[in-house]
C-alpha positions as CSV (number, residue, x, y, z in Angstrom):
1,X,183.7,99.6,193.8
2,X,182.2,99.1,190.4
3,X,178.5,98.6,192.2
4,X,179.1,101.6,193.6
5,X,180.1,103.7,190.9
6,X,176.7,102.1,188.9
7,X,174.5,103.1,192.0
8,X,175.9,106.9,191.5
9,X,175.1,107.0,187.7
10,X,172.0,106.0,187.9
11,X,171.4,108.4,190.6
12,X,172.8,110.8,188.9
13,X,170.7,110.3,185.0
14,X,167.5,109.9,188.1
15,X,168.3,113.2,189.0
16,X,168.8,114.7,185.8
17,X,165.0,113.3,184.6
18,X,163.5,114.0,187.3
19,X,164.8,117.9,187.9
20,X,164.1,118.2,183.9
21,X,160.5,116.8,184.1
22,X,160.1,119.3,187.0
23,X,161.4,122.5,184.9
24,X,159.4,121.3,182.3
25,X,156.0,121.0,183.8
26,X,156.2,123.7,186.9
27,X,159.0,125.7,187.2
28,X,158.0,128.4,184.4
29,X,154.5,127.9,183.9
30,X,153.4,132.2,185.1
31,X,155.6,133.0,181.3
32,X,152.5,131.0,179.4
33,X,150.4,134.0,180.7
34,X,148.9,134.4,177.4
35,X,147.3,131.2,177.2
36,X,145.7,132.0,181.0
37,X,144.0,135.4,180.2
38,X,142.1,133.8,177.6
39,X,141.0,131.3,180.3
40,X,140.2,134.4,182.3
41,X,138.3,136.5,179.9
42,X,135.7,133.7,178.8
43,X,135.4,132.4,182.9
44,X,135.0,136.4,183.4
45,X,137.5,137.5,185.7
46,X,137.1,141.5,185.7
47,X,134.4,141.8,182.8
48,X,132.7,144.5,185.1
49,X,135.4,146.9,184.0
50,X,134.4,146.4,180.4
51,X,132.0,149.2,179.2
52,X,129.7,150.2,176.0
53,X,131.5,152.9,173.7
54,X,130.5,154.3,170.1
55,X,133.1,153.5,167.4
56,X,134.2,155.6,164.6
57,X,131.8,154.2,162.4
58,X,128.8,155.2,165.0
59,X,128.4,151.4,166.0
60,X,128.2,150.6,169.9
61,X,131.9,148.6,170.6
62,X,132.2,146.9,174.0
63,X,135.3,148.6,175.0
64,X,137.4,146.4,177.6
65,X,140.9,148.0,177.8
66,X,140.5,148.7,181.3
67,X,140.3,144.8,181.7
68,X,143.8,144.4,179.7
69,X,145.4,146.8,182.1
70,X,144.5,144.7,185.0
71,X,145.5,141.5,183.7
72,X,148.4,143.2,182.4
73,X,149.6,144.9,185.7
74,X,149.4,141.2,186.9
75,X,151.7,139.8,185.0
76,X,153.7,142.8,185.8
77,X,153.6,142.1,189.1
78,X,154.3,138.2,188.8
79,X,157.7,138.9,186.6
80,X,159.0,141.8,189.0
81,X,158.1,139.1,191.8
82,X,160.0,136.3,190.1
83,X,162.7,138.6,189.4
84,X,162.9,140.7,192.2
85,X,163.2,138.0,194.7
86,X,165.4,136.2,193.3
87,X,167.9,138.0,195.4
88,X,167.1,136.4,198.6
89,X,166.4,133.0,197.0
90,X,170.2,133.0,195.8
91,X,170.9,134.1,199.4
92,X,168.5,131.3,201.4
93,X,170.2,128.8,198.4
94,X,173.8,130.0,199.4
95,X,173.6,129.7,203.3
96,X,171.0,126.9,204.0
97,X,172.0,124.9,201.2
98,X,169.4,122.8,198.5
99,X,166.4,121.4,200.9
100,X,165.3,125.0,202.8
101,X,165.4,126.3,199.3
102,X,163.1,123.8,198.1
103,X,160.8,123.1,200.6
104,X,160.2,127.1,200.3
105,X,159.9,126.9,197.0
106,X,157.1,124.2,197.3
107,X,155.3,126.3,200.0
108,X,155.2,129.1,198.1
109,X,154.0,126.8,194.8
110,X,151.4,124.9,196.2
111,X,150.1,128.4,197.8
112,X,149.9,130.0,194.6
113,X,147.9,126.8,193.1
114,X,145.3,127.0,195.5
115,X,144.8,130.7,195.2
116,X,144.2,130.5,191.7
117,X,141.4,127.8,192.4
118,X,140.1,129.5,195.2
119,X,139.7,132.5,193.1
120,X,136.9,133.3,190.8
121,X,134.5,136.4,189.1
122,X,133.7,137.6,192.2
123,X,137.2,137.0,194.0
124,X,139.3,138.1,191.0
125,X,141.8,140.1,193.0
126,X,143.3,136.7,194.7
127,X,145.1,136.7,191.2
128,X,147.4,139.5,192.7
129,X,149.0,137.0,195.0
130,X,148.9,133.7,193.5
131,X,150.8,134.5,190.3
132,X,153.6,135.9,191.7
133,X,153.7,132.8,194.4
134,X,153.5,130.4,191.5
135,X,156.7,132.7,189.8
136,X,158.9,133.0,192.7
137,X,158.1,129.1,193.9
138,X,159.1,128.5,190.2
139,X,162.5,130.4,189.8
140,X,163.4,128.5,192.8
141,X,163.2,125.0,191.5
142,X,165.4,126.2,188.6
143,X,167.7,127.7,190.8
144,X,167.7,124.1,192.9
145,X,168.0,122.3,190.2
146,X,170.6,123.9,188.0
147,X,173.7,122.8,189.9
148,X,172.8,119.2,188.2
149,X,174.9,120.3,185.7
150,X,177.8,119.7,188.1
151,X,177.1,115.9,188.2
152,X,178.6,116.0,184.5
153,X,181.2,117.7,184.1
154,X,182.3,118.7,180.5
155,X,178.6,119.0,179.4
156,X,177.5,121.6,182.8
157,X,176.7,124.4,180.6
158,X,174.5,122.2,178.2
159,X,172.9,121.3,181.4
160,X,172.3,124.3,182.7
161,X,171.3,125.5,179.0
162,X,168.6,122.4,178.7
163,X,167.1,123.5,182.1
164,X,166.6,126.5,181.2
165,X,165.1,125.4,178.0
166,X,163.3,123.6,179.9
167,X,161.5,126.3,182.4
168,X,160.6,128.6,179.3
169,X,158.7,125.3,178.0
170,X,156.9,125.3,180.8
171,X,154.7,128.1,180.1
172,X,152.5,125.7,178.3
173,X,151.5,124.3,180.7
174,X,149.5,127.1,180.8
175,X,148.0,126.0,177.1
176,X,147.2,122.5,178.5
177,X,145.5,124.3,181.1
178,X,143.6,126.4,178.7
179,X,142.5,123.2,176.4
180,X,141.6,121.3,179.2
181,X,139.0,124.4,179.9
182,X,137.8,124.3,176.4
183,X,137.1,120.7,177.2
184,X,134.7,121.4,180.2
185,X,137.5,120.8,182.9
186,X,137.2,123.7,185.2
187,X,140.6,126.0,186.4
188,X,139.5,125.1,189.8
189,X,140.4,121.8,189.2
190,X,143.5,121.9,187.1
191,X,144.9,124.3,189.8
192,X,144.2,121.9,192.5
193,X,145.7,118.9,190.6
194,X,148.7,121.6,191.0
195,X,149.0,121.7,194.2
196,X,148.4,117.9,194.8
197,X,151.8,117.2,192.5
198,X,153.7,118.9,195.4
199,X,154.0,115.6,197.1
200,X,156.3,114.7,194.1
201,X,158.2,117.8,194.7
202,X,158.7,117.1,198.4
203,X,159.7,113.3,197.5
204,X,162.5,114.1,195.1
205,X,163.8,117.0,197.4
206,X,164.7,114.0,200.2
207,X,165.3,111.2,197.2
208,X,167.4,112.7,194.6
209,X,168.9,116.0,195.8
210,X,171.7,117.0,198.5
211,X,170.5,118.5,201.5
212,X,173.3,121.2,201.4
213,X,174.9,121.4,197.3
214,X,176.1,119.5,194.7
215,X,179.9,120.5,194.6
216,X,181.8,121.6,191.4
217,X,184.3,120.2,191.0
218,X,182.9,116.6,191.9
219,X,184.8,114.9,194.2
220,X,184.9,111.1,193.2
221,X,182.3,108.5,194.5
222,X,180.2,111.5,195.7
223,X,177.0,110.9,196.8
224,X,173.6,112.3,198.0
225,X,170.2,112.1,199.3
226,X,168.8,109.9,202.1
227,X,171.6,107.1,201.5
228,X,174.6,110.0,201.9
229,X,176.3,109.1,204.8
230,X,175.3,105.1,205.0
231,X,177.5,103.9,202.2
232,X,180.4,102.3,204.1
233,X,182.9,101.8,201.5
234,X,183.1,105.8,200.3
235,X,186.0,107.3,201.9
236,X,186.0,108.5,204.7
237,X,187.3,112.1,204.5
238,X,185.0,112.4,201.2
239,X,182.3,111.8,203.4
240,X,182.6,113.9,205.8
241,X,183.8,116.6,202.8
242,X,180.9,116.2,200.9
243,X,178.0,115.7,203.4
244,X,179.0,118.2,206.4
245,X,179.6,120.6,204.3
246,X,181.8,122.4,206.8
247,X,183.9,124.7,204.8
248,X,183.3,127.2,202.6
249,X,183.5,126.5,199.1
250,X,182.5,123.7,197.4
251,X,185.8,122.5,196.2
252,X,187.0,119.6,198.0
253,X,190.5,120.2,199.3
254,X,193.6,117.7,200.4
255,X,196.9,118.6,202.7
256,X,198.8,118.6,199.6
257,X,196.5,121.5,197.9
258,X,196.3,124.6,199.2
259,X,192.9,126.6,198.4
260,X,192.2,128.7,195.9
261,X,191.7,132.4,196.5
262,X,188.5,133.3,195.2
263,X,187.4,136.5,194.6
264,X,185.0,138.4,196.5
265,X,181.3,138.8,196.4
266,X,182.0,142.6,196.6
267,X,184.6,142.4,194.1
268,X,182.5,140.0,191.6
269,X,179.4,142.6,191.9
270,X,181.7,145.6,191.2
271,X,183.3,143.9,188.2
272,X,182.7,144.8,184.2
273,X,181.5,141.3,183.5
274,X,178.5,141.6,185.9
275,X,177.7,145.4,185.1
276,X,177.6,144.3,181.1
277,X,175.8,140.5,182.0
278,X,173.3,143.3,184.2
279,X,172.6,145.4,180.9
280,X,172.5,142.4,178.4
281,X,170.0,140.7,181.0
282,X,167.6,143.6,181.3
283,X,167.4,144.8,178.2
284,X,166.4,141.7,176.2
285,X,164.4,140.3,179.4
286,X,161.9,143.4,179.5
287,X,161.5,143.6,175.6
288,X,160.5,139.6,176.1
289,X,158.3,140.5,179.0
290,X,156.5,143.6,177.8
291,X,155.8,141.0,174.9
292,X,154.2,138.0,176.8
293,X,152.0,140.5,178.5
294,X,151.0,142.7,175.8
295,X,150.4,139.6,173.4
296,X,146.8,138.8,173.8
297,X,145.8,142.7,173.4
298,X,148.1,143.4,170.5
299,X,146.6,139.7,168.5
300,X,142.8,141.1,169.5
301,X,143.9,144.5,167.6
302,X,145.6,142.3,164.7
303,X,142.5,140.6,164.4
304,X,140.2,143.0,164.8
305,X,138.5,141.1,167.5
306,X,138.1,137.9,166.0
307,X,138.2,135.6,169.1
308,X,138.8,132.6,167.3
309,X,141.6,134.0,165.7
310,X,142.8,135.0,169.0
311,X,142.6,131.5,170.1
312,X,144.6,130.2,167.2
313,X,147.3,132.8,167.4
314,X,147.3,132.4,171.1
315,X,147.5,128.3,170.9
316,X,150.5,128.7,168.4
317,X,152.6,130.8,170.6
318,X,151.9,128.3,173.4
319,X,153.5,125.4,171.6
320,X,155.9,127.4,169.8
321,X,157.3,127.7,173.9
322,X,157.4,124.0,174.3
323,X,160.7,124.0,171.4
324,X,162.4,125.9,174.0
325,X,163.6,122.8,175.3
326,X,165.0,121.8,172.2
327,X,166.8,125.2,171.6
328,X,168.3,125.9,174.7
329,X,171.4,122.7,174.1
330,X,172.2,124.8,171.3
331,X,173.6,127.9,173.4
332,X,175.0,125.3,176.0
333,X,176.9,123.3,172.8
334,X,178.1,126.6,171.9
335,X,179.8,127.2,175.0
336,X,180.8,124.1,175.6
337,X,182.5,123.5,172.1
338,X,186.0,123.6,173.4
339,X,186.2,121.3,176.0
340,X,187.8,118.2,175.1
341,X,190.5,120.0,173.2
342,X,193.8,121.5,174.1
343,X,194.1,124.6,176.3
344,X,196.5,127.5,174.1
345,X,199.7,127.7,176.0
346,X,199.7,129.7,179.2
347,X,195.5,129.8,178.9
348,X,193.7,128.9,182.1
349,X,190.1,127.0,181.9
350,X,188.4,129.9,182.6
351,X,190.1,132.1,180.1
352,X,188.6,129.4,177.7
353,X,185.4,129.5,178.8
354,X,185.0,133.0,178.9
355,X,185.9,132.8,174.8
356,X,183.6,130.1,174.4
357,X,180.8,132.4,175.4
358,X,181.3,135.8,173.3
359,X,179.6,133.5,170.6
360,X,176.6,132.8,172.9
361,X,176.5,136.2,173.7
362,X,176.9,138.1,170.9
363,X,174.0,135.4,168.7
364,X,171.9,135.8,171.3
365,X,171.5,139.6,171.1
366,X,171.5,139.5,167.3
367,X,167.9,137.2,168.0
368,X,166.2,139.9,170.3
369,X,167.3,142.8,167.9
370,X,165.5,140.1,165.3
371,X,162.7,139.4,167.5
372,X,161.7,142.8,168.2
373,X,161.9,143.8,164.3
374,X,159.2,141.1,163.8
375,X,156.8,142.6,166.3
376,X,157.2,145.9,165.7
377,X,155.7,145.2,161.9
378,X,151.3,145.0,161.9
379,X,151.7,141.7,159.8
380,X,149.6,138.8,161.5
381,X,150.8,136.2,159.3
382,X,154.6,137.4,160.5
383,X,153.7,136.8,164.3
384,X,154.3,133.2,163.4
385,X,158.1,134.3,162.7
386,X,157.7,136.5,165.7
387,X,156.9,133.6,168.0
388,X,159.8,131.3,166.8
389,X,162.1,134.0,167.0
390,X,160.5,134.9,170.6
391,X,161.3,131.7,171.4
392,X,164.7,130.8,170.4
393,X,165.7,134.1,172.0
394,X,164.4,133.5,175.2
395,X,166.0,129.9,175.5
396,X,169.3,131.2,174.6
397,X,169.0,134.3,177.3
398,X,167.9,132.6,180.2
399,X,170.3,129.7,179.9
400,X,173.0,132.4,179.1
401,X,172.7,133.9,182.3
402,X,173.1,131.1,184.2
403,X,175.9,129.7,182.3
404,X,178.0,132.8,182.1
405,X,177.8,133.6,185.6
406,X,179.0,130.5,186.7
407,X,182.0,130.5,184.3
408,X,182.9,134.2,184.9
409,X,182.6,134.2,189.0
410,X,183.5,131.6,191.5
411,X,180.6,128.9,192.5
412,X,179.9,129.7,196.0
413,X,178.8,133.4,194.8
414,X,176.6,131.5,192.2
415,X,173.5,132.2,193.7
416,X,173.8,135.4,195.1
417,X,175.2,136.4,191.8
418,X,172.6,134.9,189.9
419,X,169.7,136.2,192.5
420,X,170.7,139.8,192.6
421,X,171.2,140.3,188.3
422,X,167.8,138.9,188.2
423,X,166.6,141.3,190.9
424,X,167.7,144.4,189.3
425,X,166.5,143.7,186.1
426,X,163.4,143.0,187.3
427,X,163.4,146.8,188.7
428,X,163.8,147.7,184.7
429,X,160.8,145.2,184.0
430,X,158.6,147.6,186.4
431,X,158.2,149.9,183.0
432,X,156.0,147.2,181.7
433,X,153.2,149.3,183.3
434,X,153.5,152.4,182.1
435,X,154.9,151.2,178.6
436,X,151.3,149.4,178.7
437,X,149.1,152.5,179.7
438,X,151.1,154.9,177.3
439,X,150.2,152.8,174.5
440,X,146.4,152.5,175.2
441,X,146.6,156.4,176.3
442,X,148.9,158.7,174.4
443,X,149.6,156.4,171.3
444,X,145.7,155.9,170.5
445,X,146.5,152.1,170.9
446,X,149.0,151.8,168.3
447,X,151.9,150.1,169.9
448,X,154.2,150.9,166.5
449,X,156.5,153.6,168.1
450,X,156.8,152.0,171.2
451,X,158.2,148.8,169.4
452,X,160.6,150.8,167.6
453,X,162.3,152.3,170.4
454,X,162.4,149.2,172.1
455,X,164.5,147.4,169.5
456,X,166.8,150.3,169.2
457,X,167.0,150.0,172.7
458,X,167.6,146.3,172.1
459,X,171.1,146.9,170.3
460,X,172.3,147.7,173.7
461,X,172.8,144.4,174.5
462,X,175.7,144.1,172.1
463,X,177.8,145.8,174.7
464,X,178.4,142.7,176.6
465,X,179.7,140.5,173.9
466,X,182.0,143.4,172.9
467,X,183.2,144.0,176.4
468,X,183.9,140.0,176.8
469,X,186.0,139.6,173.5
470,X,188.1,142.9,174.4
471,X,189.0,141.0,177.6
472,X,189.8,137.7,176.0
473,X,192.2,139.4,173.2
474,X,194.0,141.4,176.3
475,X,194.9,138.0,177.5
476,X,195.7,136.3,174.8
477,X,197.9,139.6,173.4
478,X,199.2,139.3,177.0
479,X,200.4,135.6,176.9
480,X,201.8,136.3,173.3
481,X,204.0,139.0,175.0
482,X,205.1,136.8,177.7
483,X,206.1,133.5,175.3
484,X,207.8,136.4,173.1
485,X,210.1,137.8,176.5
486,X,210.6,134.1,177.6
487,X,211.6,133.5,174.2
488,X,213.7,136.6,174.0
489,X,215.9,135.9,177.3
């Protein structure tokens, strides 16, 4: 019994590396998009839609805005992508269980990879395609590998937290990328050193994760991977529990314990949680995105076209990203500060979790609001700030996301949950375009107005947190009332 129990928890840490080492060098490598186009621009991916222009000053400028758009509306169309189809990743994840997912998601990865190093100058519109094959493969092996948080119980929200710290880290990959060029190593070849690391991929989908999900809560001596099923001296009925996967939730039920009624996808999608987790999502997520893919425009204007500058500012950004895996435990700390202690009387898990996370919520808001004050003001020496803050803020959202949903909603909705809030924010994120084009048309360039409106349209997001600790005081003034009538009679 007690080799059996070691077996499992080394397993388990295996599978907790291995899916972090994965976040953190693949998953979100499409959000270092900054670090790329500068990759881009010096290889000359769509220099023939820069042209000769006279300046104010009557000097001949080489003007290449119409190159920013396309790069830009690239990156537009990788986030909606990543975003967007989320939906019916949460849905394959749901019904066919953690290896279809994954072995889609490599498909779709190593795809991507190659088009990027089949692409070039002259073939600069296979761009279109890859980037958004490398974002959807990539929210899919976050998706995959977030129920690892189940494996450990009290800490599943830091988990889930670090995982997501760890995809936003992975944008600089994109930076290695872009060093490595600098260093006379082609993005042909880094891109098909990409695709090659799928073999990894496929090896730890058979290894190291279930083939249908990893259940919450864990049912004891449960097992996965190739050796489910062979281990003779696991019990029987967990077995066949655990690896058939035969009914419908992933809560492991006995004679003696009737099921839990759940609530219904319908009724989870139609609550107030979701509709204020949808707002708090979209708001801060397009203010982040229209960011990333504004940056390298906005620093060449800071900078007055000072490409080393450029490079500098760009580099600094890309390793301010890599701290994301360092921030994001903070938010899962947060909302995981309770556990361990005493429940208040009458107060269900849930009820505690859900007051765990106004905190999370409510700081992670205040940052955007922060964020977007920083880059709204012309300052190049305060883009530094603007970065850190950038950063922080993003760690804390997209681990929020994950964490609140599955606190607030039952786990077999998880990824259809988690799918379609990403996929209708992303429908908000389609503005990116036009925000982009109104700022080189109508605004002269200047993006100061448009920043302003987007942080006032950043203190949105506070709704959320508000809406969450309303709830959480009606029950607790509820329980009050209920001790004070039981008390009464």
């Amino acid at each position: 019994m007690q080799v059996l129990e070691n077996k499992l928890s080394v397993r388990h840490c295996l599978t907790f590396v291995t899916g972090l080492v994965e976040c953190l060098c693949f998953a979100g490598a499409v959000f270092g998009w900054a670090s790329l186009v500068f990759v881009l621009k010096e290889d000359g991916y769509f220099s023939s839609l820069c042209f000769n222009t006279t300046g104010f000053n009557g000097t001949q400028i080489l003007d290449c805005s119409a190159q920013d758009e396309q790069l830009s509306l690239i990156f537009t169309i990788a986030t909606f992508m990543n975003n967007f189809l989320t939906l019916p990743n949460g849905f394959i994840f749901d019904h066919f269980g953690t290896a279809v997912a994954r072995l889609l998601a490599i498909f779709l990865y190593t795809t991507g990879s190659l088009m990027v190093a089949l692409s070039s100058p002259a073939l600069p519109f296979l761009l279109f395609p890859a980037l958004p094959l490398l974002a959807v493969g990539g929210i899919l092996f976050l998706i995959t590998n977030m129920q690892v948080g189940n494996l450990f119980g009290s800490r599943r929200s830091t988990i889930i937290n670090l995982y997501n710290g760890a995809f936003d880290s992975s944008s600089a990959l994109f930076l290695i990328i872009k060093l490595l060029h600098e260093s006379g190593v082609s993005l042909r070849a880094a891109f098909l050193f990409l695709s090659a690391c799928s073999v990894v991929h496929i090896l730890r989908t058979f290894f190291l994760l279930p083939r249908t999900f990893i259940p919450h809560p864990l049912p004891d001596r449960y097992t996965y991977g190739v050796s489910c099923g062979a281990l003779e001296t696991m019990n029987s009925e967990v077995t066949a529990n655990v690896c058939a996967h035969t009914g419908a939730e992933d809560t492991l039920f006995t004679n003696d314990v009737p099921p839990k009624q759940e609530k219904t996808f319908r009724e989870c999608l139609l609550s107030r949680f979701f509709v204020g987790h949808l707002l708090w999502l979209s708001v801060m997520q397009f203010r982040h995105f229209l960011f990333i893919g504004t940056l390298n425009p906005m620093l060449l204007r800071l900078t007055e076209g000072d490409t080393s500058l450029v490079s500098q500012y760009t580099n600094a950004f890309a390793f301010t990203q890599l701290c994301a895996v360092l921030c994001a435990p903070w938010n899962g700390l947060i909302m995981d500060r309770h556990k361990g202690k005493p429940l208040a009387a009458g107060e269900t898990e849930q009820e505690a979790d859900l007051r765990a996370s106004v905190l999370s919520l409510f700081l992670t808001a205040l940052q955007c609001v922060l964020f977007s004050l920083c880059a709204s003001i012309p300052s190049l020496p305060l883009q530094y700030l603007t970065f850190i803050l950038q950063v922080l803020n993003r760690s804390f959202l997209y681990g929020g996301i994950a964490a609140f949903i599955s606190v607030a909603f039952p786990s077999c909705h998880f990824g259809k949950l988690y799918g379609l809030g990403t996929s209708l924010a992303a429908s908000f994120c389609l503005l990116q375009y036009p925000c982009f084009a109104l700022v080189n048309g109508a605004l002269g360039g200047d993006p100061l107005y448009m920043n302003i409106s987007l942080t006032l349209l950043s203190l949105l997001a506070f709704m959320h947190p508000l809406s969450v600790y309303l709830h959480c005081r009606k029950r607790a003034s509820l329980r009050d009332n209920r001790k004070i009538t039981a008390f009464s009679s």
